[in-house]
C-alpha positions in Angstrom: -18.9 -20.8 11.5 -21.0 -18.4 13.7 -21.7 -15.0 12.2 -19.7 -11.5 13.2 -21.1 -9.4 15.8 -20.4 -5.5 15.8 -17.0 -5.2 17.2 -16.7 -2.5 19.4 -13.1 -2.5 20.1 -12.4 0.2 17.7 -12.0 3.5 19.1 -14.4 6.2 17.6 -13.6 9.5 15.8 -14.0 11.1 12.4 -13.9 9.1 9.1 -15.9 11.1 6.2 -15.3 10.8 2.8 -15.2 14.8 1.1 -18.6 15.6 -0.2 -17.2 16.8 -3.1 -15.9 12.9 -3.8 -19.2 11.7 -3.1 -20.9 14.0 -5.4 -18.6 12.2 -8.0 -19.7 9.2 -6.9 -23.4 10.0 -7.5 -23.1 11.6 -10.4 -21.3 8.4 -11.4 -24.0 6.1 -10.3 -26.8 7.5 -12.2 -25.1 6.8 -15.6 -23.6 3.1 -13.9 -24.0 0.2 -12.7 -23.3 -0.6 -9.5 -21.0 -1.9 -7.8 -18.0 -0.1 -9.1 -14.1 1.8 -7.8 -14.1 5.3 -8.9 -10.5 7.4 -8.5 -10.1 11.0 -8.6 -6.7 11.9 -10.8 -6.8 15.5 -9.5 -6.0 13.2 -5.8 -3.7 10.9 -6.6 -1.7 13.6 -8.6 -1.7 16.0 -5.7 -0.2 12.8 -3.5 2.4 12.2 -6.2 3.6 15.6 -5.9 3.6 15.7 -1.8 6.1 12.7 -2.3 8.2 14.5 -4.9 8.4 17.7 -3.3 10.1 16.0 -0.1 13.1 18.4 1.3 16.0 16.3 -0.3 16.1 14.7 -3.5 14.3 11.1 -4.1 13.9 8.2 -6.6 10.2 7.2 -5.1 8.9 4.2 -6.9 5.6 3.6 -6.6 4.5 0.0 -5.2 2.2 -2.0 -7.9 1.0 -4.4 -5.4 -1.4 -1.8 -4.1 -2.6 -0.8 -7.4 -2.0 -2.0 -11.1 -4.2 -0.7 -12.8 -3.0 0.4 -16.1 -4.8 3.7 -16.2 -3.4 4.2 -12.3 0.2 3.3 -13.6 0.0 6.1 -16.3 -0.7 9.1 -14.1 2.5 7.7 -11.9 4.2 7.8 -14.6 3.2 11.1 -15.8 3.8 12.7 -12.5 7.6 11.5 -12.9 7.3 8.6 -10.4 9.0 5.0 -11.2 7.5 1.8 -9.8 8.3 -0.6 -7.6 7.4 -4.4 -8.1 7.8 -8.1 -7.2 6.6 -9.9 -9.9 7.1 -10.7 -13.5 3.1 -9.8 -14.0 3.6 -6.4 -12.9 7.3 -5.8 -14.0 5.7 -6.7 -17.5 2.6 -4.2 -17.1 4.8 -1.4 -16.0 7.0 -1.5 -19.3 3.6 -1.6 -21.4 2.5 1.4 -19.9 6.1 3.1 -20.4 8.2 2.7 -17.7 12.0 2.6 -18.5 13.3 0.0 -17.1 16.0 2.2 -14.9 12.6 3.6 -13.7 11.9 0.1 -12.0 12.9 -1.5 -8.9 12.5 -5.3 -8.4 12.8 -7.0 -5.3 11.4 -10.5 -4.3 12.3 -13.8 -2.6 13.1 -17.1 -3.8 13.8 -15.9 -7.5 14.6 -19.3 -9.6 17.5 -18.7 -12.2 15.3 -18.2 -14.6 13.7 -15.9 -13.3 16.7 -14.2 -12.4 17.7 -14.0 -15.9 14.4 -12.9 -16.9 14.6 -9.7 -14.1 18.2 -9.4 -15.4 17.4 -9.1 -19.5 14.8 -6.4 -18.3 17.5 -3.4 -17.0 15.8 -3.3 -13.4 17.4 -2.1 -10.8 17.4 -5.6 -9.0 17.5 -6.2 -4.9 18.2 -9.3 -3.1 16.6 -11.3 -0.4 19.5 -13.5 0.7 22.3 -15.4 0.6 21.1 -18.1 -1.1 19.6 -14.9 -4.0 23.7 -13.3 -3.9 25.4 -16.7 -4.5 23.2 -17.2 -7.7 23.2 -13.9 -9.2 26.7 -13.8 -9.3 27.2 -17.1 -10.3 25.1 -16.2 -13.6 26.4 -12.3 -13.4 29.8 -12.1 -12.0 30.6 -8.3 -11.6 27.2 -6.8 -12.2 26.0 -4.8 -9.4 22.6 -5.6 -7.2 21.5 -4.4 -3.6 20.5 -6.4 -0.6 17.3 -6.5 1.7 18.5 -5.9 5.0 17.0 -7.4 8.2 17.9 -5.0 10.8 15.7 -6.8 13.4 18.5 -7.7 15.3 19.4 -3.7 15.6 16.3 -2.3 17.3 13.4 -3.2 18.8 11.1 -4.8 15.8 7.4 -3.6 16.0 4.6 -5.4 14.3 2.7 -3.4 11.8 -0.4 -4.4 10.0 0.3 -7.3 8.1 3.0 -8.5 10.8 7.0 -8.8 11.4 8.8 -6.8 8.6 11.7 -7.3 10.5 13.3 -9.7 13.2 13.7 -13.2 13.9 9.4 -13.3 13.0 10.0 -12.1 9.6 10.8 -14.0 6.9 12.4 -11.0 4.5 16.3 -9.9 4.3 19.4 -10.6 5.2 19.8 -11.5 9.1 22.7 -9.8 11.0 25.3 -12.5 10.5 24.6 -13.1 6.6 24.8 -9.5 6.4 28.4 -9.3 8.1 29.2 -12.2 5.3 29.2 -9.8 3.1 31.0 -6.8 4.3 33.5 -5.3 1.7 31.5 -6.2 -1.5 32.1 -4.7 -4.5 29.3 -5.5 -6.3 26.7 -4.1 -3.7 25.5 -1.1 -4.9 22.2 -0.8 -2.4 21.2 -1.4 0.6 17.2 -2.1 1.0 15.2 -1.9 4.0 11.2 -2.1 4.8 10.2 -1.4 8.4 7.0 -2.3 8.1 3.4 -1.7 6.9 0.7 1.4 8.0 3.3 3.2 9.9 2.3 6.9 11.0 4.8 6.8 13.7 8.2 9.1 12.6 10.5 7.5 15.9 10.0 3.7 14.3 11.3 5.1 11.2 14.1 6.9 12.2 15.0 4.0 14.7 14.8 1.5 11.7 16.9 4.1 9.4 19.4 4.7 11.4 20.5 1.2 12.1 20.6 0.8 8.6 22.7 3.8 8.2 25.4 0.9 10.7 26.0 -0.8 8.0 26.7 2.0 5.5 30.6 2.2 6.0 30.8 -1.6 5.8 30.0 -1.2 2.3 32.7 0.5 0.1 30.5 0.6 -3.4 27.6 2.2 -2.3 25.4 4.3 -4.7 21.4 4.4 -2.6 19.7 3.7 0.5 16.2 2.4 -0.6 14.4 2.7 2.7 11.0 1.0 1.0 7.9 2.3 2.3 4.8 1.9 4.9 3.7 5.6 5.4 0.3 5.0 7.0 -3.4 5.9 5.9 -5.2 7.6 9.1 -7.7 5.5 10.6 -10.1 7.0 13.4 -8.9 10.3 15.3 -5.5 10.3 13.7 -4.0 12.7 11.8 -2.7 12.5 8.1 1.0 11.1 7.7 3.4 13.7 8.2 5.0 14.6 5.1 6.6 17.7 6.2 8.3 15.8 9.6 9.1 12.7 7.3 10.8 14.7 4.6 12.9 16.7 7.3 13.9 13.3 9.1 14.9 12.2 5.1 17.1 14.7 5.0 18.9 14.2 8.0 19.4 10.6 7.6 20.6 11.2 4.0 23.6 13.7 5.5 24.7 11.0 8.3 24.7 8.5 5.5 27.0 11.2 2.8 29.2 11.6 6.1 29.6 7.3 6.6 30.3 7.0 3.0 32.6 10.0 2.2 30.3 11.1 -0.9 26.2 11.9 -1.3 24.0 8.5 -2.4 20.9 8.4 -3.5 17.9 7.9 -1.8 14.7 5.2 -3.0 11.5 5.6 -1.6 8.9 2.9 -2.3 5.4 4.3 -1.1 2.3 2.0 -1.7 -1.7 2.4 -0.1 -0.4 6.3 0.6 0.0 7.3 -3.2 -3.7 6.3 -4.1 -5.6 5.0 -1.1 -7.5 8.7 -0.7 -7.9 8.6 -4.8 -10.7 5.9 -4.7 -14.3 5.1 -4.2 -16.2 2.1 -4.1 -20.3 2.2 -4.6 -22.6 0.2 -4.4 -26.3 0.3 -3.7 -28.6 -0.9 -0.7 -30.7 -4.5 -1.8 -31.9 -4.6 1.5 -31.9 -3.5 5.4 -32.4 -5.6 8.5 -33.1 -4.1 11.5 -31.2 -5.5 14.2 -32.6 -3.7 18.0 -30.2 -0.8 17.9 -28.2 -1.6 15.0 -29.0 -2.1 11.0 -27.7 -4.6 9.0 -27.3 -3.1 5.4 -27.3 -5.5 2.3 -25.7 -4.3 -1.0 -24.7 -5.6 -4.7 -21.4 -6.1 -3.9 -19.1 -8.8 -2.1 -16.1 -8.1 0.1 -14.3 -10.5 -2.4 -14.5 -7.2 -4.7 -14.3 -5.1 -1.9 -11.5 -7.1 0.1 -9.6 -5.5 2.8 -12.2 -6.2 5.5 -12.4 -9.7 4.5 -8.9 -10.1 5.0 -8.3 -7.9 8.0 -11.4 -7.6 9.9 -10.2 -6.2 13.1 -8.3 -3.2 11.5 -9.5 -2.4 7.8 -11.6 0.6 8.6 -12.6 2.7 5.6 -14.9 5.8 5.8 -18.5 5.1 4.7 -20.8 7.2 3.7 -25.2 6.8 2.9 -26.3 8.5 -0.1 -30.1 8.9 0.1 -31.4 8.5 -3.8 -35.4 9.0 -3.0 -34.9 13.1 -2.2 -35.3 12.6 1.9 -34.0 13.6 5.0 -31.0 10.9 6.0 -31.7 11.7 9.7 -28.9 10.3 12.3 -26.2 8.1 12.0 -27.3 4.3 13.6 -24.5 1.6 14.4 -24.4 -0.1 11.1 -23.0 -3.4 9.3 -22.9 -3.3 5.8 -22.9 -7.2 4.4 -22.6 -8.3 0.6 -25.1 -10.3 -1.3 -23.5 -13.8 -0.6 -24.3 -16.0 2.0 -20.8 -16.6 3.5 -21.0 -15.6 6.8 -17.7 -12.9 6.9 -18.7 -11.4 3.9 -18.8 -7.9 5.2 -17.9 -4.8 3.8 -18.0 -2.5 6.9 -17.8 -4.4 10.3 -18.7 -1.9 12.8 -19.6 1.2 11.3 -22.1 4.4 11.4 -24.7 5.2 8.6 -28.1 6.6 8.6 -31.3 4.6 8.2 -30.8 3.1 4.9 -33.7 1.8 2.6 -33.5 0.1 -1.2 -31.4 1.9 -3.7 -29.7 3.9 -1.9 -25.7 4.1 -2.5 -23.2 3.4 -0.2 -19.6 4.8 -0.5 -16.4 3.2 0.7 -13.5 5.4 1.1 -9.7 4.5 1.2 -10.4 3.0 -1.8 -8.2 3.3 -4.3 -4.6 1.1 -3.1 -5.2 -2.5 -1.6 -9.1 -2.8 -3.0 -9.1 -3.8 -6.4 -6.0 -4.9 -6.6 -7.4 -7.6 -3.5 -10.4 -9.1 -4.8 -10.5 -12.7 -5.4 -12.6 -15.2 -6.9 -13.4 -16.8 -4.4 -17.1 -16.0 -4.0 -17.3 -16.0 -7.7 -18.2 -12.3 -8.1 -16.8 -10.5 -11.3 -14.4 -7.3 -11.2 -16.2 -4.2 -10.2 -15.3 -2.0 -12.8 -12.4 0.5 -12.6 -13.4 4.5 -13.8 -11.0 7.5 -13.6 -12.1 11.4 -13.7 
């Protein structure tokens, strides 16, 4: 396999990590070794509250997948969020940190019956991927109530986000327009669930995804919530932050059309993931070694991208700020087009494809921002590199 090259199809624009953050990270770095994730509760607290605060009242349920941490799951918790999860594993780690179980949301595919019963003797609030899912559930649960993933692909115009079709005939996930009009008139469908997609800073692909899903709301006469999942996108380079204030005004409105199709108010389910913590987390490492390369450096640390993951598995859109932290007391000077590589010899282990750092030398750290959803949670074993350690301030 031939080495990476700089990729210089991204466009350019700001991507700085505060200074304040990174003077946490230092301060950090002298009393630990590197590599490690550091997260800033002050952060991921403020986030929790921008999601709460939204103009019309929400159940948001944090998604585990991005982080799991059980230190992470507590301040959720303790900001008055519930979780959303797919797994036994993290259904189980979420009621050991205190979650009540009506504080949990659980939707997956394929679900065997006994997993089904295990989900069941739990008390979460339980969604359901298809036919197949509904015919089983109330085979073992006659009369108990569950909601439905709903593929509205077939109702707008599907858009592929970052990790592809969350809806459509490319997508895998829901109930497709047909199996949904099976099930018209149900009494025991209590929710309708919906995920347009991943990374999505875009307001119109919302609403347009929303509202087809508000089509279906008079065809079902038990309704209680919308659960409209999640996606609110991170900012890359030269875009803004996600808008919060837009989103929760577009909320609002959806939530009134839906009152109006059902005759009486339900509830809405948010199920936000990287937004809640990505800006909460670090990772550092330090520099082992620099290789200049004519224009460009190639910059060496003591850490892997299989501890460090998202650029390993998306390398032409996982761009995280990065940042140089001189430790000898000099002058950084000017930023140089940069790769930062870990300290294994597999050829796409990179941490920063195409990115912009000063001269680096030995012992210097690097920070990784964006850190703190879809990082940890990633790495793998792959390469055979431990856990970078996980600290909270």
């Amino acid at each position: 396999m031939e080495p990476p090259t700089p990729r210089a199809r991204h466009a350019r624009g700001p991507m700085t990590v505060d200074p304040a953050f990174l003077d946490i990270a230092a301060d950090l770095a002298r009393r630990e070794p590197t590599p490690f994730y550091v997260y800033d509760t002050a952060r991921l607290r403020s986030t929790c509250r921008s999601l709460r605060g939204l103009p019309t009242r929400a159940r948001v349920y944090f998604a585990t997948m991005a982080n799991a941490h059980p230190r992470f799951l507590e301040v959720i918790r303790e900001e008055g969020l519930g979780v959303f999860v797919n797994t036994m594993g993290h259904l189980g780690r979420a009621l050991e940190v205190g979650f009540e179980p009506g504080r949990i949301v659980y939707t997956a595919s394929g679900m065997s019956e006994a997993l089904m019963r295990e989900v069941r003797a739990t008390g979460a609030e339980v969604n359901l991927d298809s036919i197949g899912q509904v015919a089983l559930w109330r085979t073992l649960f006659p009369g108990q109530p569950f909601g439905i993933r709903c593929n509205i692909g077939d109702r707008i115009e599907a858009r592929e986000t970052r990790a592809g079709f969350f809806v459509g005939p490319q997508s895998r996930l829901g109930l497709s327009g047909p199996e949904l009009e099976s099930v018209f008139g149900s009494p025991d469908i209590h929710g309708l669930h919906l995920y347009a997609g991943t990374d999505i800073l875009d307001l119109r692909y919302f609403e347009a995804a929303y509202r087809a899903l508000l089509e279906l709301v008079p065809h079902f006469p038990a309704l209680d919530y919308l659960d409209l999942g999640g996606g609110f996108g991170v900012p890359g380079p030269g875009q803004d932050p996600f808008d919060f204030h837009g989103y929760g005004a577009l909320v609002a409105q959806i939530m009134d059309d839906a009152a109006a199709l059902a005759g009486r108010p339900l509830d809405l389910v948010l199920e936000p993931g990287r937004i809640v913590g990505a800006e909460a987390g670090l990772f550092v490492c330090r520099v082992t070694d620099v290789k200049p390369r004519g224009e460009r450096q190639l910059v060496g640390v003591d850490a892997s991208s299989a501890q460090f993951p998202r650029p390993l598995l998306y390398p032409d859109s996982a761009l995280h700020p990065h940042a140089l932290l001189p430790t000898h007391g000099r002058d950084p000077g000017p930023p140089v087009p940069s790769q930062v590589y870990g300290c294994s010899t597999y050829s796409r282990d990179f941490l920063v494809w195409d990115g912009a750092l000063p001269p680096a030398q030995p012992g210097d750290l690097v920070v990784l921002g964006q850190a703190g959803a879809y990082c940890a949670s990633l790495r793998t074993e792959f390469l055979g590199f431990p856990p970078a350690p996980e600290h909270y301030r």
